[in-house]
ZADO-483830 format. One record per residue (C-alpha): x, y negated, z negated; residue number from 1. Coordinates in steps of 0.2 Angstrom, whole numbers, m for minus. Example, Ala and Ser with C-alpha at 12.3 -4.5 7.8 and 13.67 -1.06 7.14 Angstrom:
BEGIN
+-------+-------+-------+-----+
:     u :     v :     w : pos :
+-------+-------+-------+-----+
:    62 :    22 :   m39 :   1 :
:    68 :     5 :   m36 :   2 :
+-------+-------+-------+-----+
% end
This chain:
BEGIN
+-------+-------+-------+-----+
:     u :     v :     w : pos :
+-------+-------+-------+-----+
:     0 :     0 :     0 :   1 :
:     8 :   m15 :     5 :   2 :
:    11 :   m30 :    m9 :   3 :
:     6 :   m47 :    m5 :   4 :
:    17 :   m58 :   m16 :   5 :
:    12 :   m78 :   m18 :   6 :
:    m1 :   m88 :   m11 :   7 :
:    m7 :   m87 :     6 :   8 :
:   m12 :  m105 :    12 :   9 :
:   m28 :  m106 :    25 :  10 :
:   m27 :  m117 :    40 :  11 :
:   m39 :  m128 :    32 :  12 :
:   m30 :  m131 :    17 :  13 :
:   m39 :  m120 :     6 :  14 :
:   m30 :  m111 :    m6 :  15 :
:   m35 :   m93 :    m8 :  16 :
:   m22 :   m80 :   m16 :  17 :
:   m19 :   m60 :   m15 :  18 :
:   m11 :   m56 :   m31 :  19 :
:    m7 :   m37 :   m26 :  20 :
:    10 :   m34 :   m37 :  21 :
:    m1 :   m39 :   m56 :  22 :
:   m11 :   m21 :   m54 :  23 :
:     3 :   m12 :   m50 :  24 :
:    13 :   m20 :   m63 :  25 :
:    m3 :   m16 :   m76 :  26 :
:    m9 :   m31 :   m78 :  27 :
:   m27 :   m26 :   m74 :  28 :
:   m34 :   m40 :   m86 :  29 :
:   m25 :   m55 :   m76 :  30 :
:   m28 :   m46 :   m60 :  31 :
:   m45 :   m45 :   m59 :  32 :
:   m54 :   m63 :   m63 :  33 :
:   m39 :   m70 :   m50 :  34 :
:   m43 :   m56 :   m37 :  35 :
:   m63 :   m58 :   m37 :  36 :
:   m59 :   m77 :   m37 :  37 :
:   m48 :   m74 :   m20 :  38 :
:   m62 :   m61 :   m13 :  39 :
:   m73 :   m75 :   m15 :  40 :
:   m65 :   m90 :    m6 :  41 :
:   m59 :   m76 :     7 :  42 :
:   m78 :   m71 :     9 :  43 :
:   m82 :   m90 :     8 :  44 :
:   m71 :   m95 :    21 :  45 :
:   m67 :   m83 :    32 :  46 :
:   m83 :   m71 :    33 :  47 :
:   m85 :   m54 :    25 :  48 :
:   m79 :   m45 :    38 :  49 :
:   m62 :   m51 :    39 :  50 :
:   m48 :   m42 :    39 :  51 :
:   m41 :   m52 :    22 :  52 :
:   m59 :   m52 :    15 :  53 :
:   m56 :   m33 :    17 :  54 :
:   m41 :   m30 :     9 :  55 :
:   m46 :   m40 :    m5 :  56 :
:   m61 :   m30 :    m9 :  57 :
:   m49 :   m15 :    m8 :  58 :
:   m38 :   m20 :   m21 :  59 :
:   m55 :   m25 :   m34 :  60 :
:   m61 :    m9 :   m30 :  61 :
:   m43 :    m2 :   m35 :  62 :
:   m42 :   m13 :   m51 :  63 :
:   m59 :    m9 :   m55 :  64 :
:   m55 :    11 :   m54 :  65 :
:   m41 :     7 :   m66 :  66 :
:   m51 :    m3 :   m78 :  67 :
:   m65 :    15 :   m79 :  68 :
:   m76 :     3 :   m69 :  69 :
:   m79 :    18 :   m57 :  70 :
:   m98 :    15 :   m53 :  71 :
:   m92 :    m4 :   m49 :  72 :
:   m77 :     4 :   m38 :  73 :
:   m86 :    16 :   m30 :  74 :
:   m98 :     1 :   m24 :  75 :
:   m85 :    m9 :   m19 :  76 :
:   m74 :     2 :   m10 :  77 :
:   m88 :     9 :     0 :  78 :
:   m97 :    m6 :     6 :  79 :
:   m75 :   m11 :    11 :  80 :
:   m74 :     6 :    19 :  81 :
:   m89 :     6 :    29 :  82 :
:   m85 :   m13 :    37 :  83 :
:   m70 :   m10 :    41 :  84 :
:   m74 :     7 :    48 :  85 :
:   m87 :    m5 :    60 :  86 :
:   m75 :   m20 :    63 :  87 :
:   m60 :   m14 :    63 :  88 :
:   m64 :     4 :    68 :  89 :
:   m59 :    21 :    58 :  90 :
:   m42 :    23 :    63 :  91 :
:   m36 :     6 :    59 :  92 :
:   m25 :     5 :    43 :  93 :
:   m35 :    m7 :    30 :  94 :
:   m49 :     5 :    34 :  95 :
:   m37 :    20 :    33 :  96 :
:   m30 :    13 :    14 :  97 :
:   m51 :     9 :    11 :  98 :
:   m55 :    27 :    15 :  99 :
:   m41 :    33 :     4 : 100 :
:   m45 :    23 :   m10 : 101 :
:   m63 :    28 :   m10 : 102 :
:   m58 :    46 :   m11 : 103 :
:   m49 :    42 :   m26 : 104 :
:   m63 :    35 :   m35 : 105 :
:   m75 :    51 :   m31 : 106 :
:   m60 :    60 :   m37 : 107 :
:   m62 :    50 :   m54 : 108 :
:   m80 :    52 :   m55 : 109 :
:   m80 :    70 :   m54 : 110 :
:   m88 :    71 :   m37 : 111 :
:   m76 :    82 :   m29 : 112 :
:   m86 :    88 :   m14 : 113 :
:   m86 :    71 :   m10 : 114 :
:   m68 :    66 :   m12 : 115 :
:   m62 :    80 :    m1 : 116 :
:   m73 :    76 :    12 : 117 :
:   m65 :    58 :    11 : 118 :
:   m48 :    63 :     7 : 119 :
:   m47 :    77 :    20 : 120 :
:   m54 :    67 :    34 : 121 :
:   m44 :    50 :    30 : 122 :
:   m27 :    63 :    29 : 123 :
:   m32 :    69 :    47 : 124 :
:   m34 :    52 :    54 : 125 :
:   m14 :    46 :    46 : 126 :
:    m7 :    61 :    51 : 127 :
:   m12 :    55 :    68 : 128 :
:    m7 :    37 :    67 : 129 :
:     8 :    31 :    73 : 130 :
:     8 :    15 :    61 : 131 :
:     4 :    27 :    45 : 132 :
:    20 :    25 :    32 : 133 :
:    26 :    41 :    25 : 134 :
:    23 :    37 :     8 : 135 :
:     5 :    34 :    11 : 136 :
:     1 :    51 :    21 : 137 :
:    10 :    60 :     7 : 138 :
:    m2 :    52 :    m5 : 139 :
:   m18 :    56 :     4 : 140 :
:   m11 :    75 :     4 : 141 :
:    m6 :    75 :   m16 : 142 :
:   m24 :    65 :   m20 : 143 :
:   m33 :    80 :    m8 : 144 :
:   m23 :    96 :   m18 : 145 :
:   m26 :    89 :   m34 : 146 :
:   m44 :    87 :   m30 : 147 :
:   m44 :   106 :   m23 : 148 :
:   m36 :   110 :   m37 : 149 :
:   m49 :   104 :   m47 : 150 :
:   m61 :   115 :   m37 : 151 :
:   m51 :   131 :   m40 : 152 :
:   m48 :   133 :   m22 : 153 :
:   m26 :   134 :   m26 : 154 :
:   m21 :   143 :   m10 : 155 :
:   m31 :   129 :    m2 : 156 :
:   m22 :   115 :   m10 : 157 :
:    m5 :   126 :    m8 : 158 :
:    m8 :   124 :    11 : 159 :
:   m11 :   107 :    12 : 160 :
:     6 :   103 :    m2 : 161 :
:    17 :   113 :     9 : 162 :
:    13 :   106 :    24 : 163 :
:    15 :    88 :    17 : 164 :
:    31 :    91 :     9 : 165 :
:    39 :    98 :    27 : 166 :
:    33 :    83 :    34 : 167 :
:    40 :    69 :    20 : 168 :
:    56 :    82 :    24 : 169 :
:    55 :    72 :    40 : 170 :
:    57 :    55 :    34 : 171 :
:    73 :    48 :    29 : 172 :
:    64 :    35 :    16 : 173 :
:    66 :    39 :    m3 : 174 :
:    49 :    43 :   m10 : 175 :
:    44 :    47 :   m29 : 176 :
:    29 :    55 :   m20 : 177 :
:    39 :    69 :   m16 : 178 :
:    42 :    74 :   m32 : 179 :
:    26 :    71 :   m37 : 180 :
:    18 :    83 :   m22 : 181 :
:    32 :    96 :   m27 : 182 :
:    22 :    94 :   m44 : 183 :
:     5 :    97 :   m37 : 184 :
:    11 :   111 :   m27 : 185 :
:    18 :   121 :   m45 : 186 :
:     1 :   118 :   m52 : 187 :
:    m7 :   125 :   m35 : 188 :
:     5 :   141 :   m40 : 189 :
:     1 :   142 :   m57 : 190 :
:   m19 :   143 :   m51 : 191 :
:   m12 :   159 :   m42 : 192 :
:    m3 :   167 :   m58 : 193 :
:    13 :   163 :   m48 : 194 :
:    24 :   159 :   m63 : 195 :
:    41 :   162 :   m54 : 196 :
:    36 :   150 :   m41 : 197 :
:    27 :   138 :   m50 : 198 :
:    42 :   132 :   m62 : 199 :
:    55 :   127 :   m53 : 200 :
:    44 :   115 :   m41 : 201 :
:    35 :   111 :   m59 : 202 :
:    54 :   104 :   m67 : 203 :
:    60 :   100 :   m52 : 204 :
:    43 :    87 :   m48 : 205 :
:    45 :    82 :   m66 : 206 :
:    64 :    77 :   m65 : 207 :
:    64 :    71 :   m50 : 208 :
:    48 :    57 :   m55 : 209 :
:    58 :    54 :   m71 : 210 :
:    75 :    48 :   m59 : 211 :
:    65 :    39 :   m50 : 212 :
:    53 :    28 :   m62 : 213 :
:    63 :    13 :   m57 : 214 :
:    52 :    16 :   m41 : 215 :
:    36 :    18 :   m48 : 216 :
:    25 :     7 :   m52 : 217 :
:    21 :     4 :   m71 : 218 :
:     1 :     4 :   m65 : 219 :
:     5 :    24 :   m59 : 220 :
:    17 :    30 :   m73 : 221 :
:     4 :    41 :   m79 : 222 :
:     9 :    53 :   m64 : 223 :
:    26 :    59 :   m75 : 224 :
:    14 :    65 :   m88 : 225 :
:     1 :    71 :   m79 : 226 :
:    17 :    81 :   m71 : 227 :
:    24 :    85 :   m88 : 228 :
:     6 :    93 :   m95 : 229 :
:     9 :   105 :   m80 : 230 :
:    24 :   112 :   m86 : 231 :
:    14 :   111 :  m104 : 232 :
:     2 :   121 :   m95 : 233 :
:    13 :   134 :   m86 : 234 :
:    23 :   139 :  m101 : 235 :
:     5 :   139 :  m112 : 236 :
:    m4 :   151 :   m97 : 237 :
:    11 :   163 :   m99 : 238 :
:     9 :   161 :  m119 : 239 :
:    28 :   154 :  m121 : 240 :
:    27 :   145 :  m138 : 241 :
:    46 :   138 :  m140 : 242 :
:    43 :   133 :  m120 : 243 :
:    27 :   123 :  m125 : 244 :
:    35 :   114 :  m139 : 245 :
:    51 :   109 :  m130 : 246 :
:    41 :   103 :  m117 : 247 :
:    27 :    94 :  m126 : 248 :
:    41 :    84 :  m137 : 249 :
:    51 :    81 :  m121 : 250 :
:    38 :    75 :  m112 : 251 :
:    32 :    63 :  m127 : 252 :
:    49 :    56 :  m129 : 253 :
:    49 :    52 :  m111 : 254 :
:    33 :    42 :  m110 : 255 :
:    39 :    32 :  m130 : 256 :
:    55 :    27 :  m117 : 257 :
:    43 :    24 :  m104 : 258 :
:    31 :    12 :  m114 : 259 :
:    48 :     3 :  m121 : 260 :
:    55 :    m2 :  m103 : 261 :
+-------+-------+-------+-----+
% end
């Protein structure tokens, strides 16, 4: 997702602002007054069916999804999805990262038959497009297995990991995403009773997130813990006591470091 930094200036004078980077840094509460006053002058100005107007209404939906306003996001990130689906047609990128996002938010709500169908069809369409960033297909894939996962279809969500991480294999970009898919994927394994397989991709996902925080976001470090209750989970399935209490102190210290940077 791209980061708008500063203020953009209309032609007019008006002054309208994106202010992308204050989610992704966690700073939902100062976020989301400034972005719905920016969606507003946007709408106000340039029409609702803008491209800016659109990828405003995009990030409220995404700051709305973090603040647990998922009722409000799923709104939101529909009525953006389906304009820019219309204006700008399906394949284009803001309706491309609208898609995505509104898969994400039926993942959050629980409706997962509906966030496959979203996330499977927007992963189709970036696989396809010339202008799709690795990073951003690999997310798609990762959002799609862990929702597959959910469903207890794992060889499913196996498939759709391994092809994903052959094509990030591909790109020559340095993306914390591959360690984090490497982590889905061991949870995919350990769905299977696949224990041998699981664990190296389940410390190798963990380790590599952990090298590359300075990467993430502070908004998505929940992704190290999410990966480090995997391998809490792998060692717990197989009944490993001193494993499970390693990891759960290890993973503990980790996000105490984590909340200190």
């Amino acid at each position: 997702m791209p980061l708008f930094a500063g203020l953009r200036r209309m032609t007019d004078g008006a002054r309208f602002a994106t202010f992308a980077p204050l989610p992704y840094e966690g700073k939902l509460g100062e976020a989301e007054p400034l972005e719905t006053e920016a969606l507003s002058a946007k709408t106000r100005t340039l029409g609702s069916e803008h491209q800016a107007s659109l990828e405003s209404m995009d990030l409220l939906s995404v700051i709305y999804t973090r603040q647990g306003r998922l009722n409000e996001a799923e709104a939101l990130a529909n009525q953006g999805w389906e304009t820019a689906a219309r204006v700008l047609g399906p394949e284009h990128a803001t309706t491309r990262l609208a898609q995505r996002n509104l898969g994400q938010v039926y993942k959050r709500q629980g409706k997962l038959s509906e966030a496959e169908r979203t996330l499977r069809e927007v992963l189709e369409i970036s696989e396809r497009a010339r202008d799709a960033t690795p990073d951003f297909v690999l997310g798609c894939a990762i959002s799609l297995g862990e929702t597959l996962i959910s469903l207890g279809r794992h060889s499913d969500a196996e498939s759709i990991l391994r092809n994903a991480l052959v094509r990030s294999a591909m790109s020559l970009s340095e993306m914390w995403q591959t360690s984090q898919a490497r982590s889905v994927l061991g949870a995919a394994l350990t769905g299977q009773q696949r224990f041998e397989e699981a664990e190296p991709l389940l410390l190798a996902g963990y380790r590599g997130l952990i090298k590359a925080r300075h990467l993430i976001p502070p908004v998505e470090y929940s992704v190290i813990q999410d990966s480090g209750e995997r391998v809490v989970r792998l060692f717990a399935t197989q009944k490993l006591e001193a494993k499970i209490e390693e990891w759960k102190t290890r993973v503990r210290q980790d996000a105490e470091g984590l909340e200190k940077q």
